[in-house]
C-alpha positions as CSV (number, residue, x, y, z in Angstrom):
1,X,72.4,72.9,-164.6
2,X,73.6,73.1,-161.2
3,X,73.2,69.8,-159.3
4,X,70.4,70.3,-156.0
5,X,72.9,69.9,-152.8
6,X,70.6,67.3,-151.5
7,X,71.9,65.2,-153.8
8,X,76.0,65.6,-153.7
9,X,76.1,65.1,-150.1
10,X,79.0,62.8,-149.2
11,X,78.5,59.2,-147.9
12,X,78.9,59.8,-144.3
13,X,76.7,62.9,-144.1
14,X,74.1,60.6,-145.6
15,X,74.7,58.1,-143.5
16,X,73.7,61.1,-140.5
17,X,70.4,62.0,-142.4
18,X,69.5,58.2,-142.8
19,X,70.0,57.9,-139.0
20,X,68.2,60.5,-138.1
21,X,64.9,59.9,-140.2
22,X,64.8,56.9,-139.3
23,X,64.6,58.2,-135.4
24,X,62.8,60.4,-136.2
25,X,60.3,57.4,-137.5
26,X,61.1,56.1,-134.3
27,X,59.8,59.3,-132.1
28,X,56.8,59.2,-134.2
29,X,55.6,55.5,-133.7
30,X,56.1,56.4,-129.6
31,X,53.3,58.6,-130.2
32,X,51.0,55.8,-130.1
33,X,51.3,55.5,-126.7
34,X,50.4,59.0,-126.0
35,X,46.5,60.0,-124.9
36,X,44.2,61.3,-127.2
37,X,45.2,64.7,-128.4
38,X,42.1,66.3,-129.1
39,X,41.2,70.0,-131.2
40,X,38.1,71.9,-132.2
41,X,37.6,70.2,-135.1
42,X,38.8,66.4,-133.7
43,X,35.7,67.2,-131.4
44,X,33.6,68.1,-135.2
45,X,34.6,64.8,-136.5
46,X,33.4,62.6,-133.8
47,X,30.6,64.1,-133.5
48,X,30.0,63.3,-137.6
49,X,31.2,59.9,-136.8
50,X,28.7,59.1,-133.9
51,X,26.3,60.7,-135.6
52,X,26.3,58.8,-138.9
53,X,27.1,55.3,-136.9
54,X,24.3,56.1,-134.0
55,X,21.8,58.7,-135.5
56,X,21.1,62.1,-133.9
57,X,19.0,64.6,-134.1
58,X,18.9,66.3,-137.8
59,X,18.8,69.9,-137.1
60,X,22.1,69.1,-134.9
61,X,25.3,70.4,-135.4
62,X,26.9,67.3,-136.0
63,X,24.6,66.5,-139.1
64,X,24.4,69.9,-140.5
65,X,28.5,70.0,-140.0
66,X,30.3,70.9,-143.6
67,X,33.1,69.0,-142.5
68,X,33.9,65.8,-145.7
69,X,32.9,62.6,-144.9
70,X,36.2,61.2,-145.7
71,X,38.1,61.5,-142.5
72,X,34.9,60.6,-140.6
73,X,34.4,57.3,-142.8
74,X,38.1,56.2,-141.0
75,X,36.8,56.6,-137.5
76,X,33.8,54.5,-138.2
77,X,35.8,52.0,-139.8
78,X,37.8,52.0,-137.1
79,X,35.0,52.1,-134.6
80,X,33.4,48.9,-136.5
81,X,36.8,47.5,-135.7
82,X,36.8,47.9,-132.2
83,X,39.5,49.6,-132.4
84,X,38.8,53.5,-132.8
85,X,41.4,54.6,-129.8
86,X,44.6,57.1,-129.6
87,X,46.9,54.3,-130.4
88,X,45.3,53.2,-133.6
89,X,44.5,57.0,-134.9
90,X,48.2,57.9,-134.5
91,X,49.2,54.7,-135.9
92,X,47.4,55.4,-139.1
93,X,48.3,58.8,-139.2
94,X,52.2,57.6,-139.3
95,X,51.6,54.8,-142.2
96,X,49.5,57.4,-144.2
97,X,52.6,60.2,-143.7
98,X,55.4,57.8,-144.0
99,X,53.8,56.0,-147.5
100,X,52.8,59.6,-148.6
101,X,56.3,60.8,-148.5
102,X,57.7,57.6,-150.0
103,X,55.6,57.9,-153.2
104,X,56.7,61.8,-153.1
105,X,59.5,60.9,-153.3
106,X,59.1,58.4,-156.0
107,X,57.5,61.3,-158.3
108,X,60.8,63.4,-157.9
109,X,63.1,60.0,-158.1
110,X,66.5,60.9,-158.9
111,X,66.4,64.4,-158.0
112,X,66.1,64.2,-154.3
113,X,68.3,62.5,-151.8
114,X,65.7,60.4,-149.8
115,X,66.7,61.1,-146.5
116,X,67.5,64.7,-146.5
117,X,63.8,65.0,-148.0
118,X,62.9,62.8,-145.4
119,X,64.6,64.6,-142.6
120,X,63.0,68.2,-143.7
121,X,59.9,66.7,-144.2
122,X,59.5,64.7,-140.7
123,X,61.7,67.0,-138.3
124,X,58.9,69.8,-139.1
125,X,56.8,70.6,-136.2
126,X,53.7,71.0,-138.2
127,X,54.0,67.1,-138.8
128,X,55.2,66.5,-135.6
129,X,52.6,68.2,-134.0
130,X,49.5,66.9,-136.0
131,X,50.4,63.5,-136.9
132,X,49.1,62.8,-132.9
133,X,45.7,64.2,-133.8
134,X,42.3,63.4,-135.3
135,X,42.8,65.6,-138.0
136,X,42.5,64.8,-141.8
137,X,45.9,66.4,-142.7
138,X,47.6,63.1,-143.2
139,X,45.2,61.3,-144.9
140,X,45.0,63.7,-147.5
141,X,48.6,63.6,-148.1
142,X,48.3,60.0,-148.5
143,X,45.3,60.5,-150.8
144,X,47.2,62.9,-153.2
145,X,50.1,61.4,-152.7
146,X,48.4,58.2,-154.2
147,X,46.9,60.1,-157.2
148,X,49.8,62.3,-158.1
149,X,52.2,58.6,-158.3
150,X,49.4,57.3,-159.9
151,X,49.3,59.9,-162.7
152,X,52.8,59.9,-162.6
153,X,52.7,56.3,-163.2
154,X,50.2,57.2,-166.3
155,X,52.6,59.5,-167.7
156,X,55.6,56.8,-167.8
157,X,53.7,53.7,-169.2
158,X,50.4,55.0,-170.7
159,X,48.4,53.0,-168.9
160,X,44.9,54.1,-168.7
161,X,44.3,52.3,-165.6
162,X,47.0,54.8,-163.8
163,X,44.9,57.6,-165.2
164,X,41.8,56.5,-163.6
165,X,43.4,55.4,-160.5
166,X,44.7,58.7,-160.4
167,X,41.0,60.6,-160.5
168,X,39.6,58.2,-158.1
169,X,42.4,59.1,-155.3
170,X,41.7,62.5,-156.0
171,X,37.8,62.2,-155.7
172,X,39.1,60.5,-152.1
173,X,41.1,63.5,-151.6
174,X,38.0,65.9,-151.9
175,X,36.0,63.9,-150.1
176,X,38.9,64.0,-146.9
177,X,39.3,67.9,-147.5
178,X,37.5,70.4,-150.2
179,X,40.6,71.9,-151.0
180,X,41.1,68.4,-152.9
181,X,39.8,69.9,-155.8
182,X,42.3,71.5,-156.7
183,X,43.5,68.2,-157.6
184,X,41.3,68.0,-160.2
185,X,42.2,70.5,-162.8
186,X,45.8,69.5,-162.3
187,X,45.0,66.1,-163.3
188,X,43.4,67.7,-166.7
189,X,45.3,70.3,-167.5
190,X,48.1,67.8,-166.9
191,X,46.7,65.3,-168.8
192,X,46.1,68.1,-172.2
193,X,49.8,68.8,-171.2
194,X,50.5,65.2,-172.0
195,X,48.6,64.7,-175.2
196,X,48.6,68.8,-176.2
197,X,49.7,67.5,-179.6
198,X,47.4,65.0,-180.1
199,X,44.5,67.4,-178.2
200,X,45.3,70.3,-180.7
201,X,44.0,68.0,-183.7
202,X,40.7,67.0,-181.7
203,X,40.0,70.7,-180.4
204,X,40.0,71.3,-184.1
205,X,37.7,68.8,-185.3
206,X,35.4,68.2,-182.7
207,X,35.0,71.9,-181.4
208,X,31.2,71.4,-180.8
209,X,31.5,68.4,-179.4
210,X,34.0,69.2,-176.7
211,X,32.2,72.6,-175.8
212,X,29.5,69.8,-174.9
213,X,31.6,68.1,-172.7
214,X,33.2,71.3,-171.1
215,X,29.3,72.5,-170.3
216,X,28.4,69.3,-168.9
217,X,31.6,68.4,-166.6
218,X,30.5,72.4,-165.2
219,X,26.9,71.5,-164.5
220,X,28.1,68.4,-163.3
221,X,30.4,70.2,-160.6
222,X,27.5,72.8,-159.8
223,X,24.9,70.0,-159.5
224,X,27.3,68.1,-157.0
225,X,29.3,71.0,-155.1
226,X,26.4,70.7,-151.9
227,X,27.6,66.7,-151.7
228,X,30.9,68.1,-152.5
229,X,30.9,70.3,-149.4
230,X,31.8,73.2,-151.8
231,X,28.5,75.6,-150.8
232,X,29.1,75.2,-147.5
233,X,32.9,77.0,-148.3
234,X,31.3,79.6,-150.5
235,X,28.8,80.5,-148.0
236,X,31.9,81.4,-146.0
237,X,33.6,83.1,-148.0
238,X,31.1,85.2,-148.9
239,X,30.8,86.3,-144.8
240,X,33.8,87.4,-144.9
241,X,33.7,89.1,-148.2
242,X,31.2,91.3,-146.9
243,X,33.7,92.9,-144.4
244,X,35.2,94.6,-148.0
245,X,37.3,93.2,-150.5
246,X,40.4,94.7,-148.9
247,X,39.9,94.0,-145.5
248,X,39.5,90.6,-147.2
249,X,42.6,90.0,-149.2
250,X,44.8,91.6,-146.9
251,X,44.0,90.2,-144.0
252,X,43.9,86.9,-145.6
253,X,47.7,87.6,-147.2
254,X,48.9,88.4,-143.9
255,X,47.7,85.2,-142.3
256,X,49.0,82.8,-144.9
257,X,52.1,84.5,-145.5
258,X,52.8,84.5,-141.8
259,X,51.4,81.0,-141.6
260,X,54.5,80.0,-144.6
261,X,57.3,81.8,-142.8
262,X,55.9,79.5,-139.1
263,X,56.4,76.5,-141.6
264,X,59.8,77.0,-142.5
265,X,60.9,78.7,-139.7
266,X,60.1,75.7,-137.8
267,X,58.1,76.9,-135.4
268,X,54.8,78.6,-134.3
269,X,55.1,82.4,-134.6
270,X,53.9,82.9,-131.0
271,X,56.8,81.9,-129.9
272,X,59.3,84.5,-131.4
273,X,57.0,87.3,-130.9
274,X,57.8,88.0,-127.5
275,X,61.2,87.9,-128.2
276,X,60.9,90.5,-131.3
277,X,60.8,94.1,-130.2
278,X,57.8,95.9,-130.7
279,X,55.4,95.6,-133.6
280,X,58.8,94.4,-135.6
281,X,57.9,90.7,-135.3
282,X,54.3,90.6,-137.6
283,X,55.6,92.9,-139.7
284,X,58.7,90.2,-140.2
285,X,57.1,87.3,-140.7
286,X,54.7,88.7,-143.7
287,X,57.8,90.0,-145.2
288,X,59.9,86.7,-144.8
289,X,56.8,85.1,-146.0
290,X,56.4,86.8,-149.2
291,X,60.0,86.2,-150.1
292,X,59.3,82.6,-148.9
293,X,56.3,82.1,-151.5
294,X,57.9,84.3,-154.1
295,X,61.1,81.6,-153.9
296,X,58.2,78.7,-154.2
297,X,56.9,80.8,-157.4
298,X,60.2,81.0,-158.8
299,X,61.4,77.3,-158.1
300,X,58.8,75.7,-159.4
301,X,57.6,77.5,-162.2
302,X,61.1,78.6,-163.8
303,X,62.1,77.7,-167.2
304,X,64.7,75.3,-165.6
305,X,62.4,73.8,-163.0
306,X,62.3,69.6,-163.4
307,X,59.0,69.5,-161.6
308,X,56.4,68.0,-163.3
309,X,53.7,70.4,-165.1
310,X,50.4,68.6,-163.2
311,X,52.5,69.2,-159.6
312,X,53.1,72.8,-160.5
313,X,48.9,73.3,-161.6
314,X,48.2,71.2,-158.4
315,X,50.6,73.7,-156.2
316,X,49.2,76.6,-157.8
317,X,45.7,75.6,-157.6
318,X,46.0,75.3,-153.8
319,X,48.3,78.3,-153.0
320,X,45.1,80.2,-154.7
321,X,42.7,78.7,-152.4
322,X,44.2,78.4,-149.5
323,X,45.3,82.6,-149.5
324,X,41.7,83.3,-149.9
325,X,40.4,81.5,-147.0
326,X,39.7,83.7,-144.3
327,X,40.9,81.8,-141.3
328,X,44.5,81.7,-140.1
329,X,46.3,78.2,-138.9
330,X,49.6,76.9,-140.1
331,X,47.9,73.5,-141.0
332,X,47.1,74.7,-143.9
333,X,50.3,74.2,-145.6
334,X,50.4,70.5,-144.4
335,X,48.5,68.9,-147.1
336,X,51.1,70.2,-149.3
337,X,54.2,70.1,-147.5
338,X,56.3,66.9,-148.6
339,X,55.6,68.3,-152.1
340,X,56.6,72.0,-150.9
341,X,59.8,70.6,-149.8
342,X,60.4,68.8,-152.8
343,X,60.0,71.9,-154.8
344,X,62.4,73.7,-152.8
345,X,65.3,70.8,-152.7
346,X,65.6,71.8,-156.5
347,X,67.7,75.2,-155.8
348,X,71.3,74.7,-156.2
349,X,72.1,75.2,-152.3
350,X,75.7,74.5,-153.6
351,X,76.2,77.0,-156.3
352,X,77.3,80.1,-154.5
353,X,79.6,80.1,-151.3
354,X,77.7,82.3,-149.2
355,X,74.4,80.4,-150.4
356,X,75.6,77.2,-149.1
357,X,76.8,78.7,-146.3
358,X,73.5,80.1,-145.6
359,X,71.7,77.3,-146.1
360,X,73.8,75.1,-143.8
361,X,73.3,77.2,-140.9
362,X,69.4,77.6,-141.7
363,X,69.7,73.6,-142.1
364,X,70.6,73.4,-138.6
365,X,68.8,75.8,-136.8
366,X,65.5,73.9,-138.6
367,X,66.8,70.1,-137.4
368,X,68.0,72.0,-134.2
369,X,63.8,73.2,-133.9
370,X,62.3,70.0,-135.1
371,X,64.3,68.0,-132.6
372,X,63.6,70.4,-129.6
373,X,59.8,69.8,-130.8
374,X,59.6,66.2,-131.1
375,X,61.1,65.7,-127.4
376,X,58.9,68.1,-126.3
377,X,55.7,66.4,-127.8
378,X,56.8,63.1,-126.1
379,X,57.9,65.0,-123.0
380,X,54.3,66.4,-122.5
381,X,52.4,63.4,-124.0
382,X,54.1,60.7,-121.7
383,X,53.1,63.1,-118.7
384,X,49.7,63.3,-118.1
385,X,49.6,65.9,-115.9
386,X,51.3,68.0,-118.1
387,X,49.6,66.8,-121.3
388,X,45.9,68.1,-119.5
389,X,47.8,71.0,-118.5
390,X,49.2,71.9,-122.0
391,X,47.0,70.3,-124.8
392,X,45.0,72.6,-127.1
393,X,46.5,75.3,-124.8
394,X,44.7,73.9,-121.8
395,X,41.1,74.5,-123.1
396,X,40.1,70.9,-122.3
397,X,42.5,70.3,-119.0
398,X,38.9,70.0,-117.0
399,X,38.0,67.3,-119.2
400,X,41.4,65.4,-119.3
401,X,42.0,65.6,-115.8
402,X,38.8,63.7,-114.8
403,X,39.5,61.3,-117.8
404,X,42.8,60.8,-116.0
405,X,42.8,61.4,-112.7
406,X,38.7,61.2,-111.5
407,X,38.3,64.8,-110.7
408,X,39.8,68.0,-112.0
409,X,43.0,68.8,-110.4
410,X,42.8,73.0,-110.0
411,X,40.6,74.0,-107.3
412,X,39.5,77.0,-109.6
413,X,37.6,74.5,-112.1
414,X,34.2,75.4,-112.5
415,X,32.7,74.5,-116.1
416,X,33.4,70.6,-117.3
417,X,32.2,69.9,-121.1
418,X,30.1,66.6,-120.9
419,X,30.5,66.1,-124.8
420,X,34.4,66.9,-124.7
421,X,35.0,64.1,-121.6
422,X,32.1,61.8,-123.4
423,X,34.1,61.2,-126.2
424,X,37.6,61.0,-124.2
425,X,35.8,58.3,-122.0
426,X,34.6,56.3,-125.2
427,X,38.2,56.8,-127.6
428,X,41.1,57.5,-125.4
């Protein structure tokens, strides 16, 4: 087998990536000291949070909001702290990326090089971008990150205690996003990988007995999928079934795929579409998307692949629910990104000339983009004239500017959202 080119680097090339991750580290901790960078469903989540910790009124939005519990249960920690501000949201967000990547990492030991993984991983905009925010994105992958090391962990030593550590990070995952569970069957599919041998002999003897256990871990699921949050996703899906099954799936495909090509492009599609002539540029980034997931497919599930049989069912799992939701945002992916990268850092790059030629020039172009992105994130966030101006696309610049500056600062301002600046005035 060919040897992944992330890990025959040469020592002074390394030496570059280890340099620049760690800056990278650094550009991310200087977030801290940006202002609270709020989005439609930041807004959700304090809501949940204040309405949980304060009361409110029941037929409210906040309490009937399907949005887990897990996120919201930080903020109130943090609240009960004292200490629920920007500063302390972005700081967790960085220890909860940064240790999710280092136990990535330690999953795929010895087949990675940890600071090109490293590099890919934090130089990406989506991670850029969202570790400033209120968002659940990297507490999930800290969440998974835990169970997946855990269970990988339980594979190594057999120690049932890994096994159950591993199902009660992923039960933490759920709760922080419903697209946790596909964590779940991953975990037990993985685990009948493990013992398939062993599980063959019991399947044969106990066949009753386990058709017992398979009806009640169902009911159990059905009986728990309202606490679970999981209705509350049917019931949207099923809106936007009725619309016709293939107005459904391809709308759907076109989003995701388009949403993949943004993530490894590294960058937001909006921002190439003026450039592309006419209708060229969606059209593009579907195709370059499809080849993009059909590479993922291939890598990860080829007879050659090294990546573990639980990761591939977990990656799977997700890719399936995630190209049937009907919404479009390239956040998606982030919950799955560090292991998306690892997946990838398995081709060869180095066993064709004009593939690692390609690749160096695509490798970059991305670091080239993820640089351009991170000083752009600190150039708006240290300026808060700009940052009113330019967060969430300016939706909320009414609200910032009188959290900043005591009035807004456009003379055309007419509509100020009381909840929006209440909750800037209490966690900024």
């Amino acid at each position: 087998m060919v040897q992944p080119a992330n890990l025959s680097i040469t020592t002074p090339v390394s030496k570059l990536f280890r340099l620049a991750m760690f800056g990278m580290v650094l550009v991310y901790l200087a977030s801290c000291f940006t202002p609270l960078h709020l989005h439609f469903d930041s807004i959700r989540y304090y809501n949940i949070k204040d309405c949980l910790e304060f009361g409110c009124d029941p037929n409210s939005f906040a309490a009937t909001d399907y949005l887990p519990f897990g996120y919201t249960g930080l903020l109130i920690v943090l609240s009960k702290l004292g200490i629920l501000n920007s500063f302390s949201i972005v700081f967790v967000n960085c220890l909860y990326i940064f240790a999710g990547l280092y136990l990535v990492y330690k999953i795929f030991a010895g087949q990675l090089n940890p600071f090109v993984f490293g590099v890919l991983a934090l130089f990406n905009w989506t991670l850029i971008k969202f570790v400033a925010h209120p968002l659940s994105e990297m507490q999930y992958i800290f969440f998974s990150a835990v169970s997946l090391y855990c269970f990988h962990l339980f594979t190594k030593k057999r120690n049932w205690l890994y096994l159950g550590l591993a199902f009660v990070f992923a039960i933490l995952t759920v709760l922080t996003r419903t697209v946790g569970v596909s964590l779940l069957p991953a975990l037990v599919l993985g685990l009948g990988w493990e013992y398939r041998q062993e599980l063959k002999r019991i399947v044969q003897k106990n066949k009753l007995t386990l058709l017992i256990v398979v009806v009640v871990g169902i009911a159990g699921v059905i009986f728990s999928a309202s606490k679970l949050k999981i209705t509350d996703y049917s019931g949207l899906l099923q809106e936007a079934f009725a619309k016709g099954a293939g107005n459904f799936f391809a709308e759907n495909l076109k989003n995701h795929f388009t949403e993949l090509t943004e993530v490894f492009f590294n960058m937001p599609a909006s921002k190439l579409m003026g450039v592309i002539p006419g209708g060229l540029g969606p059209v593009l980034f579907v195709v370059i998307g499809v080849a993009l997931f059909g590479w993922l497919l291939y890598t990860t599930f080829a007879k050659r692949s090294n990546v573990p049989v639980y990761i591939r069912i977990y990656l799977l799992f997700y890719a399936v629910i995630i190209l049937n939701w009907p919404y479009y945002d390239p956040r998606f992916w982030v919950p799955v990104l560090p292991l998306i990268l690892a997946v990838m850092l398995q081709t060869p790059f180095n066993s064709k000339p004009w593939l690692k030629g390609v690749s160096r020039i695509y490798l970059a172009a991305y670091l080239a983009l993820g640089l351009f992105a991170a000083a752009y994130s600190l150039y708006i966030g240290l300026d808060k004239n700009r940052f009113a101006q330019k967060q969430a696309s300016g939706v909320y610049r009414n609200e910032y500017e009188i959290k900043f500056f005591g009035k807004p600062q456009s003379d055309t301002a007419t509509r100020v959202d009381p909840e929006v600046l209440n909750i800037l005035k209490k966690y900024d």
